[in-house]
Each structure stands twice: as C-alpha cells, then as structure tokens.
N, C-alpha and C positions, 0 to 999 in steps of 0.2 A: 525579526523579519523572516528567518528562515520557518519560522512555524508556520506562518501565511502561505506559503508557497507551495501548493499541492503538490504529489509526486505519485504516481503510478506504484512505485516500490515502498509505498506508505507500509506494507506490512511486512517488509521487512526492516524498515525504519524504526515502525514501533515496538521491533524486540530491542530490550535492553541491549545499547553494545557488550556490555560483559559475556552474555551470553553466545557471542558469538566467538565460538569456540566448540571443536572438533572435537573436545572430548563427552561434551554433552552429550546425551542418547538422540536428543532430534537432530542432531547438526550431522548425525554419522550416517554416511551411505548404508541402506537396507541391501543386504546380501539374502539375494533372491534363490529359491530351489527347490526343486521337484515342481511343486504346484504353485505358481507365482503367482494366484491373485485368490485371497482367504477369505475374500468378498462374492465370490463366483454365484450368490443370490441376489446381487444386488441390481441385477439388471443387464450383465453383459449380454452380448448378443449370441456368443456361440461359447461357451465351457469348454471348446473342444479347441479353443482359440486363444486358453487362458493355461494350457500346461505346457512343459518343454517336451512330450514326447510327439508333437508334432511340427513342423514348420511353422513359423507366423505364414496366415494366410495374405493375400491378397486381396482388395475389394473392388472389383469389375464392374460394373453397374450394378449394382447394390447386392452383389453375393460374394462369398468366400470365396478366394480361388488358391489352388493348393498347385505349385509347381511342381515339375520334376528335377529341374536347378534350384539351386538352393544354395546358399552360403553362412557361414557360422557366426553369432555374434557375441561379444567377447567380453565380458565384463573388464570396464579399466579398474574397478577397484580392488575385486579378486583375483584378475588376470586367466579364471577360469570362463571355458565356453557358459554361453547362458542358457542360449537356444539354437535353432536352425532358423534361416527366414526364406520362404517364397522369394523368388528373382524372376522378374516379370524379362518379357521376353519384346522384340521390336512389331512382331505381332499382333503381341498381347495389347500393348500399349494400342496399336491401331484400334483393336476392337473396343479398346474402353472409349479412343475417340469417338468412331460408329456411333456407339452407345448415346454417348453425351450430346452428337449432334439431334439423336433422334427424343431425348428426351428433351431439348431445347428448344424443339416446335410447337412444346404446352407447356412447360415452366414460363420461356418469357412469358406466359399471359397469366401466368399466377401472381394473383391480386395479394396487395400489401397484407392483407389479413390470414391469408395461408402463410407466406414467408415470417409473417411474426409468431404466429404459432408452433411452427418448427423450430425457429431458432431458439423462442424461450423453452420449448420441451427439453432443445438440445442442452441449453444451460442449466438445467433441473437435472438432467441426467449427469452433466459432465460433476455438477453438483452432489451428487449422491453416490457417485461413483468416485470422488476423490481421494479416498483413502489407494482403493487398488491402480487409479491412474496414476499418482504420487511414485507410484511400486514402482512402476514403466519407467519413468524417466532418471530414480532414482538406480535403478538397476544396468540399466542402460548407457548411462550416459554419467556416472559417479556424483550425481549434484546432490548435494545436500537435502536435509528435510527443510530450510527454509525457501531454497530456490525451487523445489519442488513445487511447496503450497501455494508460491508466489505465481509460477507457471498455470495451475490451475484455478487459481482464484482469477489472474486476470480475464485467461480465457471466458470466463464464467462471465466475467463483467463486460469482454468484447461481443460476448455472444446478445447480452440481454440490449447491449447499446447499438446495435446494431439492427437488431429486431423489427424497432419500428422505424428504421430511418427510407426503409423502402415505401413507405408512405409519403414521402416527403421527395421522391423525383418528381419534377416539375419540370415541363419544359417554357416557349415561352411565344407569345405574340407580338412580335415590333413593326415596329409602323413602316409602311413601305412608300416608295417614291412615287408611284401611278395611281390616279384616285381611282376607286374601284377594283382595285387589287388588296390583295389581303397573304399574308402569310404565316403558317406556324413553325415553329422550329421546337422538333421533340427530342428528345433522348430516348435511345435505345440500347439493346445491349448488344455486346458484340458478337454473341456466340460462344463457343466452347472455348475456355480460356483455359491455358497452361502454368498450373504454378508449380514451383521446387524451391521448398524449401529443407534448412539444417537442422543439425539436432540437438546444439546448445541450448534452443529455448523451441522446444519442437510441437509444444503444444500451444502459446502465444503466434509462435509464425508458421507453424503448420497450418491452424484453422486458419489465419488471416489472409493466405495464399488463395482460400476460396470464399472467405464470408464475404467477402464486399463484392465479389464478382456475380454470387449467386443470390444477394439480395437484391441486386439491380437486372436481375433475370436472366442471368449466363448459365452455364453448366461447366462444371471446372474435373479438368485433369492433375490431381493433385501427387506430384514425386517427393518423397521421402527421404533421408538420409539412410546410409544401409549400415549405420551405426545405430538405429535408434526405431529400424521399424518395425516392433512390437507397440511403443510410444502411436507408430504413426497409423497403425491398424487401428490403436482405441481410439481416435478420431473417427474412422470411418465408422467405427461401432456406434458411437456415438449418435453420430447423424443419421444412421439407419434405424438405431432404435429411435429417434425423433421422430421419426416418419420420412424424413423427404426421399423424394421420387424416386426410383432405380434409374441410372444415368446419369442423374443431376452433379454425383460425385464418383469419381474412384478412384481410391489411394493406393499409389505403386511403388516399390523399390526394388532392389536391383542390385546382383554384383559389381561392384569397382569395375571387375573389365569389359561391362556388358555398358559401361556410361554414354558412352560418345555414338554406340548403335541405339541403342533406348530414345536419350534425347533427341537427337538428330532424325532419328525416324518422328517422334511427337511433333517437333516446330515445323517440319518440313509439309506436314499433312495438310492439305490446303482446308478441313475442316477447322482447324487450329488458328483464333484468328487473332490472341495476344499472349502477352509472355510477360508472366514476373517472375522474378528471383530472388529469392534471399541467400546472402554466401559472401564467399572472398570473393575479392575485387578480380583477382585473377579467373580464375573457374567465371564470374561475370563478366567479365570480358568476353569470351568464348560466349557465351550464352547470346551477349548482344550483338558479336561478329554476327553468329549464326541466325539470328535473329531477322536482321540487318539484311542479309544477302535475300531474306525468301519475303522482306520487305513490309515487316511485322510488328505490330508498335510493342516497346516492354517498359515495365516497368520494375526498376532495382534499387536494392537496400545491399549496397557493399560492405565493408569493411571502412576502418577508423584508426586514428591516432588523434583522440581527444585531450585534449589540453585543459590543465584548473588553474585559472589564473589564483594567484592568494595577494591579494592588497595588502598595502601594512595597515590598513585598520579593520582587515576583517577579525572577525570572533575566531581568534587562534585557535582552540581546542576542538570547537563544532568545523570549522576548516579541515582540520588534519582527519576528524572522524569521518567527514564527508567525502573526500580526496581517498582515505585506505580503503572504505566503499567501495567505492568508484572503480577502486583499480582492484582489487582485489575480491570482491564476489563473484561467484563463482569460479573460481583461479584463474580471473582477469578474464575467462571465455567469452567475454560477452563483447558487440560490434562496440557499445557507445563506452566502452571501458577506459578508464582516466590511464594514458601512457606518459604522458608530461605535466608535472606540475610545475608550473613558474610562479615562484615566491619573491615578493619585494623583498631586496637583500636585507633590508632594516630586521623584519620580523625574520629571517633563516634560521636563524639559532635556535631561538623559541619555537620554531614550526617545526624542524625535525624533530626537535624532540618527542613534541605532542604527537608526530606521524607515528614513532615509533612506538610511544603506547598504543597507539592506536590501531597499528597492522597486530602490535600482541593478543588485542583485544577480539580481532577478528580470527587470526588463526594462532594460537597460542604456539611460542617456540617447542614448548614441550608435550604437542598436544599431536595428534597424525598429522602427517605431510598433506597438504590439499591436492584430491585426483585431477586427473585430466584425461580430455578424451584417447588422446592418442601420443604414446611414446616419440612421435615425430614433433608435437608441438614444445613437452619437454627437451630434446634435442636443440631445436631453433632456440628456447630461451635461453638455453647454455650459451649456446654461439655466441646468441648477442650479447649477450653480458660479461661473456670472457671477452670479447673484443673489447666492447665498451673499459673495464680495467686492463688491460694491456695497453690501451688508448692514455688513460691518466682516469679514467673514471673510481671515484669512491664508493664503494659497498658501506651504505650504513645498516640494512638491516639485511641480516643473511648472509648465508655464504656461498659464491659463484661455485665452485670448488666439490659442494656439498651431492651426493650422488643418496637416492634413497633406495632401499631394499625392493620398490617397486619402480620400474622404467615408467608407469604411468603416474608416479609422484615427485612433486618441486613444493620447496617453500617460499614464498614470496621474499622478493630480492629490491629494495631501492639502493637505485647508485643514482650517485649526486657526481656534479661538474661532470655533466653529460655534452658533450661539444658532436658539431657537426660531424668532425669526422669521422664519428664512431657510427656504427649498421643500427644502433640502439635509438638514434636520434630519430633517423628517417622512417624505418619497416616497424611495420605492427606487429607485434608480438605471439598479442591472442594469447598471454599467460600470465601468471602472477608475476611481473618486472611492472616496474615503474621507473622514471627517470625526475629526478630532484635538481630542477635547474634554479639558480637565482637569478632574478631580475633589477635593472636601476628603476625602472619607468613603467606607467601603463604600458606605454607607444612601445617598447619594445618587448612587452610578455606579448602585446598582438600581433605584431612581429613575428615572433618564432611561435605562435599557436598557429599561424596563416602559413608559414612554412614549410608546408606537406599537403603530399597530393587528395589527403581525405578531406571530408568536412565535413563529419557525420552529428558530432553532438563535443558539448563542452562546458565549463561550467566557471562561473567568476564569484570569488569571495569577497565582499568589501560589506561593510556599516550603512554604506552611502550609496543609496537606488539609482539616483541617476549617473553616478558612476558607474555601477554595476552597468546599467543601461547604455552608458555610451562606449563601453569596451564591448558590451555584448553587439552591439550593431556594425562593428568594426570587422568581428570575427567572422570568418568566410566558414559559414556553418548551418547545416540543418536546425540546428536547434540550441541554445547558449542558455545555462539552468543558474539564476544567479542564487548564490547560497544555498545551493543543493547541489548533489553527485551527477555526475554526466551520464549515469544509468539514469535515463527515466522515458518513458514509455506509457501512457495513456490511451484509452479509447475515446475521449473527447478530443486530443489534440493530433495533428499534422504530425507525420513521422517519416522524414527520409532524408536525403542527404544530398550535398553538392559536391563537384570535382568529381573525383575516384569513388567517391562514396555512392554514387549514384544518384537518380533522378526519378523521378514521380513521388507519390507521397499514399500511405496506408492511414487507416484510421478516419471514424469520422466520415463526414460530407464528404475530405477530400478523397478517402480510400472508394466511394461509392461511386463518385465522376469521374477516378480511373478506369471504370469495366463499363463505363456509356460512352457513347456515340452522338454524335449530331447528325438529323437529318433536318433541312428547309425544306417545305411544301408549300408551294404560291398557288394563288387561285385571285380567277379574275368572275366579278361579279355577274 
C-alpha cells in the first residue's frame, strides 16, 4: 500500500536508503569559492552576480541593486565567510512597493497565455540552471546534494503546475431573488502582495510566496532569509530571465537588525494589501499581530511537532525507514518533520530496533555530523535532550553529551520514555532529536499526537486503510500521510496547517483562491 501512495519527496525516496549516507560525494555539502557558479554560461542574468568579490545584489523592479549596508554570510559547513549580501533599506522596500503597485495596473490584465509562458520559461530555466542553483543553497544553508535536487526539481514542478492554472479562475453567475435582476460574482486580485519567506527550503517557499499570487494577477514583494540570499537573488534571476514584467517581483533581504524597520515599514504601506509567511510560529505571530492592527488578511505556514503513529501491524522495517525520514532529513530542519513517534507497545522492541538501522542508514555513526543552519538551533537541541534525560528519558541512538569539532554540527539523538514533563515533549526542536514513545491503544497515540499547539502534518503506519483512515481523521492536522513520512509536500495538493501551525493553504487551486478577491455586481434589466 505504501507504494500507492504518491509523495512529493519521491525523489528522494527513490534513492536507495543505504545510500543515504554523508560519506558519499553527493550527500556532502559543496564548499563554495572564489567564483561560486562554474556554469556562469548557462544563462544567469548578471556574472557580476555569481562571484564573492561583490555583494549579493538586490532585485527592485527587475534590476540589480547594490547597497551601501551590507552584511556577511557564513557558511554553516565551513564556518568560513561566503560572501557579502546587499541589505535593503525601509526606503528601499517602499520603492519596490511603488514599483509593484504600478506594474499591477497591466499585469492584472495579463491574460492566462502570457502568465503560462513566463512561468514555463521560468521552469526551463530554473531547469537548466540546476546544477549552479544546487551551488546556492548547498553552500548557503549546508543541505546536502539530495535535498538540494529535491528543492529544485520541485520548484520546477510548482512552476510548470501552476502555469496553466491561471486559465482556470472562474468566477460565477447565481440566481438572484428579483426577476429582472441579474448578477455576476468575479474574482480579482488583490494587489501588491507581501511574502517572507526562510531558508530551509528557500527555493520551494521562496517562489511559492509569489507564484500563486502573480498567476492570479497580483505583483509580489517577495523578503528573503539573510541566511540564504544569494539562494534568494537566483529566484529573482530566474524570473527576469523568464521575462516577466519589471515590478511584477522584487526580492529583498536585510540585516537582522534592520527586521522589524524593513517589515513594518512593507505591511504598514497602505499599497500592501496581503501578507504570507512562512517561519516559526513565533517570528509568525508578530507578523500576524502586525498584520492584524493595519487590518490586512495573511496567510501562514508555521512551525510543527508532527507525530507517527506505528500500529502493531504496520510493515515494521518500511515504518522505522519512513519515521528516521521523516525526522531526520535535512537535520530534522524541515516544518513537517516527525518529532514524536508513538508505537503500539506490542511491536516496541522490534521497532527500535529497525529505527536504529535505520537512522544508521541515513546518517552513518561513523560518517560527518549533519550541518545545521545555525549554532543556536544546535544549542536548543542540547537543552532539550539533556532535560528530557535528567527527566528519566533514554537515549537510544546518540549521545546527548556528544559536542562536535563544528558548533554548526549534531548527530541525530532518539530518546524514548519521553513524558510530559520534559521541554522535549511539548517545543519543536527544528533538529535532528526525535522522541520514541509507546502506546496501549489507537485512542491514546491520538491523544498525545493532538497534544500540542501545532498541527501541521503527520503520518500513521498500519496494514489496514480504514484504520489508518480513521486515526487520520481524528488527528487535529493539515495533513496525516498514511504509510509515508510526515515530510511531503506536492503541487497538486493543499498544504498548510491548523492551531499554531497556521492557517490558509499554498499550492494548487487552493494557493490561487488565496491571492483572489470577491467582488458582486447586480444589474437590473
């Protein structure tokens, strides 16, 4: 049954799990230098844009923009400087507004067969261009070459499936109460929309912060992570060399302490007329206060503690593979990443076991430590996991204790008889930790899957569909993956979350009827 069941991260499913392992030449971060992109014929937009002897630039209404602020970006795998990046100014950010409002007086009336032609050009490029965008976010941001390819291939697939879906807004004619009256009810777009998105998966949620908005004929403001934007400049390259309009986009980022003037000057701009985010729950939280006061619809994709249910008759070995998945790709960085697994106590024994070949399989004990973006996020996972063992919790794979040569490196840690009172139960991680609980009963693994304030994605192991189906319907969640990993992520399907995790949905029809409007227009005969 789990072969039925499509999944977004098909291609990284279809690498052998053996191979997934750090000592492999694809699986090892590319350590970038001097001239970082050895493709520089392949079509980028500016060469002058693709070496570290000048700042990453900024895209303004479809030109380069070179600050006088600037801030340094840091490789987590080498721990050395990579580059310098442009740091867009509260100014700056108005004039890209400007911009985007004035190109949104002829984009909205670009007809479905323009907007398909840019976005497939843009997927032919992002296409041809994938080896040196790989560069970007490998260098950037420490991911591996599978999460790498996986970021750009989806891209590629969100871009091509998206293309034609602007031919397909529809509004609609219903029957009205007065005979001789008549009315139509259309969709429109809203205007210059605001997105900010991170740098985990920066080229998946970077472009998706503006494809849905600007196939439904908006003009987007699109902010960056200032971890990652060199990543978020080849976007803008991207869509320029596509063609589209000057205006229609421009991608910003920005020192750390320049956050709270940057954003706050973007939402505030009464041209500015929605907000999405992608991010922590917290940093979203702020985003929708501010939101909120200046009376602005958003839409957000927070943060997770996803839960894998494991039945005692699910397929134990494809279980444990899919669960160290789950929590472990990318060093757990990812929103929908498995934090809790609860296993019928019958199969326990049997299930860690197969967990542990299983996380060997992924990042080999003897193999590099897996990077992470930032020595703060290694830090937190410390925390929680020396509490959780001070607490009574068991470390089966790993060792809490363990410190690596690099502050930016942890090896994945599961601790079992994980109890409430421990910080490991309730808080997201965002790292390679997982929590190994057992269960007596369905009714109480949905229990403690429903147990926390996320509900972003999750995933149930059993033989038997309509079980799987009736624990999945229980679960207070975006999205429940039966006999697959709680990573997954599609351009055909709904993607967003309930609770803390947030609200609206990306992807698909429903990401396009986020960035439209209703208007009613009655007429009497």
């Amino acid at each position: 049954m789990a072969q039925s069941l499509g999944n977004s991260f098909g291609a990284l499913q279809a690498i052998p799990t053996a191979t997934w392992n750090p000592d492999l030449p694809q699986f090892r971060p590319t350590r970038m230098n001097g001239h970082t992109n050895d493709n520089s014929n392949n079509g980028a937009a500016s060469t002058s844009s693709t070496t570290t002897s000048k700042p990453v630039p900024l895209w303004i209404a479809g030109k380069e923009v070179q600050t006088d602020t600037t801030f340094n970006v840091t490789s987590p795998t080498t721990t050395e400087k990579l580059w310098s990046s442009s740091s867009v100014s509260p100014q700056q950010a108005l004039e890209a507004i400007d911009a985007a409002q004035t190109a949104f007086k002829t984009w909205r009336h670009a007809k479905p067969a323009e907007v398909r032609t840019i976005l497939l050009k843009a997927a032919d490029i992002f296409e041809a261009r994938q080896e040196e965008l790989a560069g970007y976010i490998k260098a950037e941001t420490g991911a591996l070459d599978g999460f790498a390819q996986f970021n750009t291939k989806t891209t590629i697939e969100n871009l091509r499936d998206v293309a034609g879906r602007a031919a397909n807004i529809l509004g609609e004619i219903p029957k009205t109460a007065t005979s001789g009256q008549g009315a139509f009810v259309f969709k429109e777009p809203y205007g210059v929309i605001f997105g900010a998105a991170p740098w985990n998966a920066p080229y998946i949620l970077g472009t998706r912060a503006f494809l849905y908005a600007i196939a439904a004929g908006n003009t987007a403001i699109l902010k960056g992570s200032e971890l990652s934007p060199r990543t978020f400049w080849a976007i803008g390259s991207v869509m320029k060399e596509a063609g589209l309009p000057d205006g229609v986009l421009s991608v910003l980022y920005h020192r750390p302490e320049d956050a709270v003037a940057v954003t706050n000057a973007i939402i505030e701009s009464p041209l500015v007329k929605k907000v999405n985010f992608t991010g922590s729950t917290l940093v979203g939280s702020i985003y929708a206060s501010k939101a909120g006061k200046e009376l602005k619809p958003v839409l957000m994709e927070l943060g997770g503690k996803a839960s894998a249910i494991v039945c005692e008759d699910a397929d134990v070995e494809h279980a444990a593979m899919q669960c160290a998945m789950g929590s472990f790709i990318h060093a757990g960085q990812v929103c929908m990443s498995t934090e809790r697994i609860l296993v019928n106590r019958k199969v326990l024994d049997q299930f860690a076991e197969a967990l542990k070949g299983a996380s060997e399989k992924i990042y080999a004990s003897n193999g590099e430590a897996p990077v992470l973006v930032a020595k703060a996020t290694v830090e937190k996972n410390h925390k929680l996991l020396s509490d959780a063992v001070a607490k009574g919790g068991k470390v089966i794979v790993g060792d809490v204790d363990t410190k690596e040569a690099s502050a930016y490196r942890m090896r994945p840690v599961i601790v079992s008889d994980v109890k409430k009172e421990m910080d490991l139960y309730y808080t997201e991680s965002f790292g390679p930790s997982v929590s190994l609980i057992a269960v007596e009963s369905d009714e109480e693994a949905i229990e403690i899957a429903n147990d926390t304030d996320y509900g972003l994605s999750g995933a149930v192991f059993t033989q038997n569909l309509g079980r799987g189906l009736r624990i999945a319907k229980q679960v207070d969640s975006g999205a429940v993956h039966i006999n697959s990993m709680s990573i997954h992520d599609e351009s055909m399907l709904p993607h967003g979350g309930v609770k803390k995790s947030g609200w609206g949905r990306f992807n698909a029809q429903w990401g396009l009827e986020e960035f439209l409007k209703l208007k009613t227009v009655t007429y009497t005969e």
